[in-house]
C-alpha positions as CSV (number, residue, x, y, z in Angstrom):
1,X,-32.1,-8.0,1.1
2,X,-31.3,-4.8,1.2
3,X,-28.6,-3.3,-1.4
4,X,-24.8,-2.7,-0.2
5,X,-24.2,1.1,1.3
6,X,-21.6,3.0,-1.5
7,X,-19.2,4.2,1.3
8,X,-16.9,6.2,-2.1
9,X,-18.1,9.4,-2.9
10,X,-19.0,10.0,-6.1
11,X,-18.9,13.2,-8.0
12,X,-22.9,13.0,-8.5
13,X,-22.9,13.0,-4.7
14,X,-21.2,16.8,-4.9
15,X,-23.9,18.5,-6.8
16,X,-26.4,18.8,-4.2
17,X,-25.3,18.0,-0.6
18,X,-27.1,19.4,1.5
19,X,-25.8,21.5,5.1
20,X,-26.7,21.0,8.7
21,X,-28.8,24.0,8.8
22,X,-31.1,22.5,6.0
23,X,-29.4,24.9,3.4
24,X,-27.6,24.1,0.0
25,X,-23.8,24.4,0.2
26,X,-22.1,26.1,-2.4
27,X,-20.0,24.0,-5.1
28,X,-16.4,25.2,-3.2
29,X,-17.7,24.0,0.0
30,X,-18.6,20.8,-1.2
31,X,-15.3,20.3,-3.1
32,X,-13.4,21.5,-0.7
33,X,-14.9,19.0,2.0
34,X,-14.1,16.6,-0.1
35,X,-10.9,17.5,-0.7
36,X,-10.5,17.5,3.7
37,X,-12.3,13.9,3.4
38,X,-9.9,12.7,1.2
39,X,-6.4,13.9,3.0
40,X,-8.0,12.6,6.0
41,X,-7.5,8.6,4.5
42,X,-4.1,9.8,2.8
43,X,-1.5,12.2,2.1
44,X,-1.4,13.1,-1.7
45,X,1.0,14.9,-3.6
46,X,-0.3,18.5,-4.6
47,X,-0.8,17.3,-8.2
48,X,-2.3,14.0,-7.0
49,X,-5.1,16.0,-5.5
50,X,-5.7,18.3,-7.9
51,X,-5.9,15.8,-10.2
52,X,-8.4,14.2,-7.8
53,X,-10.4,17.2,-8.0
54,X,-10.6,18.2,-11.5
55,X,-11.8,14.1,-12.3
56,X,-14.7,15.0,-9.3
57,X,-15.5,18.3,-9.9
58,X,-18.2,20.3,-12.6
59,X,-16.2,23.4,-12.1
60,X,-12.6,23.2,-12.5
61,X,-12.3,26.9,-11.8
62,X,-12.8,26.2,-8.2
63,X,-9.8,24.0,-8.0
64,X,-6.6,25.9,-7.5
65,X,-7.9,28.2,-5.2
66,X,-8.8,25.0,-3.0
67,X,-5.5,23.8,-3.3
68,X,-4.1,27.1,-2.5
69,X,-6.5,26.7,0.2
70,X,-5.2,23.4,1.8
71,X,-1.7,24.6,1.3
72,X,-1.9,27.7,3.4
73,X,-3.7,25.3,6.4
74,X,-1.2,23.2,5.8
75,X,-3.2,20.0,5.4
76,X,-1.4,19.5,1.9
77,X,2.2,19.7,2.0
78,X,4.3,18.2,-0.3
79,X,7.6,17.8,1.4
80,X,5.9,16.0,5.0
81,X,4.2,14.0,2.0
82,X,7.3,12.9,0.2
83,X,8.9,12.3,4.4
84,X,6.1,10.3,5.4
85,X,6.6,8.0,2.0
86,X,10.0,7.8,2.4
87,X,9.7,6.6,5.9
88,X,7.0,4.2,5.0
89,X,8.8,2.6,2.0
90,X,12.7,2.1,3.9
91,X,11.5,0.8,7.2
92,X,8.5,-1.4,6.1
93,X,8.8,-1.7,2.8
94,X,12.4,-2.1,2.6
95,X,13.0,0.0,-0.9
96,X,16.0,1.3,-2.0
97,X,16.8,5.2,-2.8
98,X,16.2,4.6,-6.8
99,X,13.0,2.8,-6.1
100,X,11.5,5.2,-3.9
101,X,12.4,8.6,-6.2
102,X,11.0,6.6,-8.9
103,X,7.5,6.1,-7.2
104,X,7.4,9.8,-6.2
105,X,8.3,10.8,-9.4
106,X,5.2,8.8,-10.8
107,X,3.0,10.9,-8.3
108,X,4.6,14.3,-9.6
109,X,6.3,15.7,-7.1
110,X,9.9,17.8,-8.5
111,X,12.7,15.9,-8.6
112,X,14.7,18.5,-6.8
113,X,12.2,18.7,-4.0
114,X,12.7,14.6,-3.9
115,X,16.4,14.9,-3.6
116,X,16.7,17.9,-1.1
117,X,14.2,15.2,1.3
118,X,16.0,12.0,0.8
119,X,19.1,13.4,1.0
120,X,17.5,14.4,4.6
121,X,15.7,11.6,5.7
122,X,17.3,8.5,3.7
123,X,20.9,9.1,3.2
124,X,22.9,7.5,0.3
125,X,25.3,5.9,3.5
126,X,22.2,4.7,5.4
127,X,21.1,2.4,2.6
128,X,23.0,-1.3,4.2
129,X,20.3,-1.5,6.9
130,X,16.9,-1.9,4.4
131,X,19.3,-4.0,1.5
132,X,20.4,-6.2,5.1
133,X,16.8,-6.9,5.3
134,X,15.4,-7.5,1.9
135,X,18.3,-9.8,1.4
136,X,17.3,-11.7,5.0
137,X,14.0,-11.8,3.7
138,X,14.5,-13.2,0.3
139,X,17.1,-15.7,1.7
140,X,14.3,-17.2,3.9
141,X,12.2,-18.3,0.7
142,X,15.0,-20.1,-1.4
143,X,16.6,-23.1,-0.3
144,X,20.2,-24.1,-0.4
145,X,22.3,-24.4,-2.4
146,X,23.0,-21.0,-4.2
147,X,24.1,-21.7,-7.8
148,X,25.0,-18.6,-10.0
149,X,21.2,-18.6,-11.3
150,X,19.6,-18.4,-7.4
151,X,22.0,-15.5,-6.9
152,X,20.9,-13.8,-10.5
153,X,17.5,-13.8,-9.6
154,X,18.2,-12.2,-6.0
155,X,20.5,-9.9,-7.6
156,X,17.6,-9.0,-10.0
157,X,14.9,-9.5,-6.9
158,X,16.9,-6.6,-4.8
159,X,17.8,-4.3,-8.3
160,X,14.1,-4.2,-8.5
161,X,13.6,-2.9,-5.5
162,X,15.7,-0.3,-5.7
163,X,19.1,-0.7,-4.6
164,X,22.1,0.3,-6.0
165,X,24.1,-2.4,-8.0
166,X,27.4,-2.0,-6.3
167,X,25.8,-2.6,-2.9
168,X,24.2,-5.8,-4.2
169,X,27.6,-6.8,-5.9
170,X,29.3,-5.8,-1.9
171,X,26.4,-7.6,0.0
172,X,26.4,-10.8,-2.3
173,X,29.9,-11.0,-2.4
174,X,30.3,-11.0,1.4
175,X,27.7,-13.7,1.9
176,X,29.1,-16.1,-0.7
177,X,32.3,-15.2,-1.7
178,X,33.4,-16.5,-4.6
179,X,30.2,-18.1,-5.4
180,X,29.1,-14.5,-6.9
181,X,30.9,-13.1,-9.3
């Protein structure tokens, strides 16, 4: 039987690739294709990449100026990065605000860059919808009846996803009025 096909390439593939035209491509060509390959599956943050980069590449010389590179195309970007995420994370995901800064804070993108987008695409006022649905969602799984600990743990089930307290608190109460307190 024949062994599996490694489809990931690996920074021992870089070294030597090997052109169309039978010729040996220069260590920023090959980097920089794999840079292109990469943003192709994904949008990474600018640091993300160039972290990417440095861990694949023998040269880290050649690294800013293909970031510098990408940026000026404009196949890395980090603000149509942080949109797409935000996007992805309220409508499918169902994330609060909180939960979403914190995720693109872990990728290292500014927080004032993070702000200036939510505030854009995922207002502070348009966070009822995706807590409506996390809260629907949850519900489905637990069975009646709600005692003080079922409600805890969706309090602490929709905190962790990001949502602001007082929203819980507002949405809870509404649903089971003096059952949460």
């Amino acid at each position: 039987m024949l062994p599996k096909k490694r489809w990931k390439e690996t920074s021992a593939s870089l070294k030597g690739s090997i052109n169309e035209d039978g010729a040996q491509s220069s260590p920023h060509q090959r980097l920089y294709a794999f840079a292109l390959k990469a943003l192709t599956r994904r949008n990474f943050a600018t640091c993300e990449l160039e972290k990417k980069l440095l861990e694949s590449s023998d040269d880290p010389s050649l690294v800013p100026a293909i970031i510098e590179r990408l940026k000026v195309s404009g196949y890395l970007n980090d603000r149509r990065t942080i949109e797409i995420f935000v996007q992805s994370q309220r409508n499918q995901k169902s994330r609060g605000r909180t939960r979403i800064e914190y995720e693109l804070r872990k990728k290292g993108l500014s927080l004032g860059l993070i702000r200036e987008v939510m505030d854009e695409v995922y207002p502070a006022k348009d966070e009822n919808e995706p807590l409506i649905r996390a809260l629907e969602k949850k519900l489905k799984t637990l069975s009646p009846p709600f005692d003080a600990k079922k409600l805890a743990r969706l309090y602490n089930h929709l905190f962790a996803r990001g949502f602001q307290s007082e929203a819980i608190h507002h949405e809870l109460r509404k649903r089971f009025h003096s059952d949460f307190e």
